[in-house]
C-alpha positions as CSV (number, residue, x, y, z in Angstrom):
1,X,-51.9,-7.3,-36.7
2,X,-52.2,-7.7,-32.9
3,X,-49.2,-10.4,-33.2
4,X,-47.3,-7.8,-35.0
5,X,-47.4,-5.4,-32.3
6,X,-46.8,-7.8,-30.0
7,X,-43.1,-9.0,-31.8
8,X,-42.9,-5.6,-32.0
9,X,-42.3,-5.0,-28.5
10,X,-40.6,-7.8,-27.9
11,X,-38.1,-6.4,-30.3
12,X,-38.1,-3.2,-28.8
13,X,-37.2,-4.1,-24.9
14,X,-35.1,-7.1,-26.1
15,X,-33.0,-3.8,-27.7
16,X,-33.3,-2.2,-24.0
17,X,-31.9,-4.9,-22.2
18,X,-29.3,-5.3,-24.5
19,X,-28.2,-1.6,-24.4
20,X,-28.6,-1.8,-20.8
21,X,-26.0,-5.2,-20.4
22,X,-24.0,-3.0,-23.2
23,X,-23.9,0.0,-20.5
24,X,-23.3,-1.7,-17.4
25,X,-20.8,-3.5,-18.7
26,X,-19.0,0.0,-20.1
27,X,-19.4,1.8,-16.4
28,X,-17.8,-1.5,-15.1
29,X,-14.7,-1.1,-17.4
30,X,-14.3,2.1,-16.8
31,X,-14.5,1.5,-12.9
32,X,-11.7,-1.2,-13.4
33,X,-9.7,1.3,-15.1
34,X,-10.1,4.1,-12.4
35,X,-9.3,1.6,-10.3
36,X,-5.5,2.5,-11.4
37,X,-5.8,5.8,-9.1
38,X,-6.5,3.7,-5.6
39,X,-3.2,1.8,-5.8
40,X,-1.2,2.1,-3.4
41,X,2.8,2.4,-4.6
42,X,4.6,0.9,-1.0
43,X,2.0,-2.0,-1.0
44,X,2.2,-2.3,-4.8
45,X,6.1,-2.8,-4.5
46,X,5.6,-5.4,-1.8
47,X,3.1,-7.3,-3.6
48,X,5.1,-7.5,-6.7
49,X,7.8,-9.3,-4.6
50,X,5.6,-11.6,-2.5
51,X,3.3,-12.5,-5.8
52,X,6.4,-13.7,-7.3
53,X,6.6,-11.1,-10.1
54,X,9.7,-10.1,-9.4
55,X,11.3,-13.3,-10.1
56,X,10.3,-13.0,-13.9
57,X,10.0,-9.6,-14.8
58,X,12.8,-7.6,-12.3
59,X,12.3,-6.3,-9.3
60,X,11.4,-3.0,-11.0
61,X,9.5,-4.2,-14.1
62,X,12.6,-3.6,-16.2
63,X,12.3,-7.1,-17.7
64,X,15.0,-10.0,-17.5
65,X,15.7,-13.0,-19.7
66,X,12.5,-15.1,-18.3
67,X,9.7,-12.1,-19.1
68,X,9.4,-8.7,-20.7
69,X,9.6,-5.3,-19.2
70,X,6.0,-4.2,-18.0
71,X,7.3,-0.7,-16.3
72,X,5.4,1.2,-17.1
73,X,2.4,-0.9,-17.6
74,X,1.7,-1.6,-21.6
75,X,-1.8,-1.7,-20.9
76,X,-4.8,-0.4,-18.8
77,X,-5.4,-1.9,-15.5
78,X,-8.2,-3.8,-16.3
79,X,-6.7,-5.7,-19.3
80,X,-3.5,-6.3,-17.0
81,X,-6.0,-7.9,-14.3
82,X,-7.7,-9.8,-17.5
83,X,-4.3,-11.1,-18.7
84,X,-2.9,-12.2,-15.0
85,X,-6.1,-14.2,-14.5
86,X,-5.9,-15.7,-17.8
87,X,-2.7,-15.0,-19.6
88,X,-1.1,-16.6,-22.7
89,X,2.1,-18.0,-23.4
90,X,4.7,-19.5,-20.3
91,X,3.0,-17.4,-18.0
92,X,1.2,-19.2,-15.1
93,X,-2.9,-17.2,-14.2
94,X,-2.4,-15.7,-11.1
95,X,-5.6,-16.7,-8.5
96,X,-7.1,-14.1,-6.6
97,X,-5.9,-16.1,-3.7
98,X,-2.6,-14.8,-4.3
99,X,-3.0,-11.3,-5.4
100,X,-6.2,-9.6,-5.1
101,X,-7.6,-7.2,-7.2
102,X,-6.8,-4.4,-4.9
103,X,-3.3,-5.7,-4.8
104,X,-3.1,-5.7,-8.8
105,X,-4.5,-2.3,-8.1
106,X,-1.4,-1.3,-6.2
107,X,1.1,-3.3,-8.6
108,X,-0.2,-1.3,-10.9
109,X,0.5,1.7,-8.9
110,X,3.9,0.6,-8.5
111,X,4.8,-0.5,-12.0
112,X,3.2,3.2,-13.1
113,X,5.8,5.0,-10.8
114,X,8.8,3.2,-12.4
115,X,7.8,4.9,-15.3
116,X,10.4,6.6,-17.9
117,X,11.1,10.6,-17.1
118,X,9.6,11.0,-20.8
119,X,8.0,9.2,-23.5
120,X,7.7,12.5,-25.2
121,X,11.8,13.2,-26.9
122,X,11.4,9.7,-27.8
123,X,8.6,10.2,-30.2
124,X,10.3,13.3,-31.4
125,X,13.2,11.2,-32.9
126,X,10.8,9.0,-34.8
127,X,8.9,9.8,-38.3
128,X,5.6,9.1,-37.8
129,X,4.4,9.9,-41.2
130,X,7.1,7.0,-42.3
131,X,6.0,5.0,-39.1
132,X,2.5,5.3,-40.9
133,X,4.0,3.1,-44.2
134,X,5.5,1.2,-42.1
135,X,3.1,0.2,-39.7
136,X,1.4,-1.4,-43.2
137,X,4.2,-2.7,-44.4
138,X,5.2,-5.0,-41.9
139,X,1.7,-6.0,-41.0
140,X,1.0,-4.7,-37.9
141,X,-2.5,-4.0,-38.9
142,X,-3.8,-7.3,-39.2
143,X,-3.6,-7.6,-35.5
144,X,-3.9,-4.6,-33.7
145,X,-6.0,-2.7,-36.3
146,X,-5.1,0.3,-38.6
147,X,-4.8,3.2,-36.1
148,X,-3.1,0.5,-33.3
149,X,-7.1,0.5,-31.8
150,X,-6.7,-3.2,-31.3
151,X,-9.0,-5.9,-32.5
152,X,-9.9,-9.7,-31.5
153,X,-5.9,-10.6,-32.6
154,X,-4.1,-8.2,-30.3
155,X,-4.3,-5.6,-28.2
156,X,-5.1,-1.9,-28.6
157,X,-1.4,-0.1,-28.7
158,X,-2.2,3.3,-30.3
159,X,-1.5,5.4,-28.4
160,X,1.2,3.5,-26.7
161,X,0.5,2.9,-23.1
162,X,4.3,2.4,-23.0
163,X,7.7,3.5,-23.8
164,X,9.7,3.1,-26.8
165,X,12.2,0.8,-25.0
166,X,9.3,-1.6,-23.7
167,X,7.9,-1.4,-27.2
168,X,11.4,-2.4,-28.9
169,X,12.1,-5.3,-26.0
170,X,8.5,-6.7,-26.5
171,X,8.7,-7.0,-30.4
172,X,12.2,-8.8,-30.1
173,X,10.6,-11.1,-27.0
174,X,7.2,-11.3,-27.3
175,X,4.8,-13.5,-25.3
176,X,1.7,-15.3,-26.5
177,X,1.0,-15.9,-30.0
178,X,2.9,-12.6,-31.7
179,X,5.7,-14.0,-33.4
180,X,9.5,-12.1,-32.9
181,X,10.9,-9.6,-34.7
182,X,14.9,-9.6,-34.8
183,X,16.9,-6.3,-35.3
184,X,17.6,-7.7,-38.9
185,X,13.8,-7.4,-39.9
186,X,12.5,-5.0,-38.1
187,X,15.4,-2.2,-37.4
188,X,15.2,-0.2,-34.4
189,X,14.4,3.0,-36.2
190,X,12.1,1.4,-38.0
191,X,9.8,0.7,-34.2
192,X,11.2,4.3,-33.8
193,X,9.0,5.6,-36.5
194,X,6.3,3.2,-35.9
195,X,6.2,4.4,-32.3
196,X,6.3,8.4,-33.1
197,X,3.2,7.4,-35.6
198,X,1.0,5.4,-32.7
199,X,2.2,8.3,-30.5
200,X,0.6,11.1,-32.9
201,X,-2.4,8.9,-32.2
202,X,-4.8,11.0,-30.2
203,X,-6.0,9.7,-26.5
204,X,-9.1,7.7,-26.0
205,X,-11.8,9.8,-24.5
206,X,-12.0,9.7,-20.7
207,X,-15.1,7.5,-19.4
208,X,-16.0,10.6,-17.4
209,X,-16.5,12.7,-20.2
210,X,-19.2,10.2,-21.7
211,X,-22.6,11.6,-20.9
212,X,-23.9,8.2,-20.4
213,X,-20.8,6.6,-18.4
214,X,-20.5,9.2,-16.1
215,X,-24.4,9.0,-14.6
């Protein structure tokens, strides 16, 4: 009986410290991600030239024949400092040596500012109940989950993080493992459709509205 209780216990603060570890590493996240509001846009600019982004992906972000477009940023500042450090395809990491976090930070910034006017009238042309099917259809699931959430195989992309034109470019020239989808497969209204249904998609709750994150 007495080693009962003790195992127990054991169970019970080996559940502790794992909720604890679960925790902190939640409030970091969501530090990394508010991070996005310190970056500065003039140093972001500069850094995005001197880093050697430029050279790849336009001296706006708008993309060129080398990389993709990444204005605005696809993702959330903390998966874009994740992906620099260790990214996938052609892309060299980038060492904190030669941009910084805080630099990222301000890349970040910058890349946010270049931003489209509206993502908005673009969603309005699409049909998201037929971007829905489609979504199915063409298999986008098995990667990045049923509502776009993201799983192990790709990125969360519901709602977008990005515009329909970086969405288009990025399935015709992908990076990493996703394989390319040509006009003649995957038709632009087709992504049009599948965009208006990941932009029906309602936002992620901020960290600061979680009880437990925001201690």
């Amino acid at each position: 009986m007495r080693n009962f209780r003790r195992f127990s216990v054991r169970i019970a603060v080996l559940l502790m410290l794992t909720g604890a570890c679960v925790c902190a590493q939640a409030q970091t996240d969501a530090k990394k991600s508010a991070g996005a509001s310190t970056g500065k846009v003039d140093s972001g600019k500069s850094a995005f030239s001197s880093a050697g982004c430029a050279a790849c992906h336009g001296v706006r972000g708008q993309g060129t024949a080398l990389a993709p477009q990444i204005a605005p940023p696809p993702v959330e500042l903390s998966a874009l400092i994740s992906y620099v450090r260790q990214p996938t395809g052609t892309m060299p990491a980038v060492p904190a040596a030669t941009a910084s976090d805080q630099q990222l930070s301000d890349i970040y910034a910058f890349l946010k500012s270049e931003a489209p006017a509206s993502q908005a009238g673009e969603a309005a042309t699409g049909n998201a109940a037929n971007g829905k099917k489609l979504f199915v259809a063409y298999g986008c699931y098995q990667c990045h989950g049923y509502e776009g959430q993201g799983a192990s195989t790709g990125p969360r992309i519901g709602p977008p993080p990005l515009s329909l034109a970086f969405l288009i470019s990025y399935v015709r020239r992908p990076t990493g493992q996703m394989p390319p989808y040509t006009e003649k497969v995957v038709p632009d209204q087709d992504l049009t459709d599948i965009f208006a249904y990941l932009n029906a998609m309602p936002q992620p709750a901020r960290a600061s509205s979680i009880p437990l994150l925001s201690q």
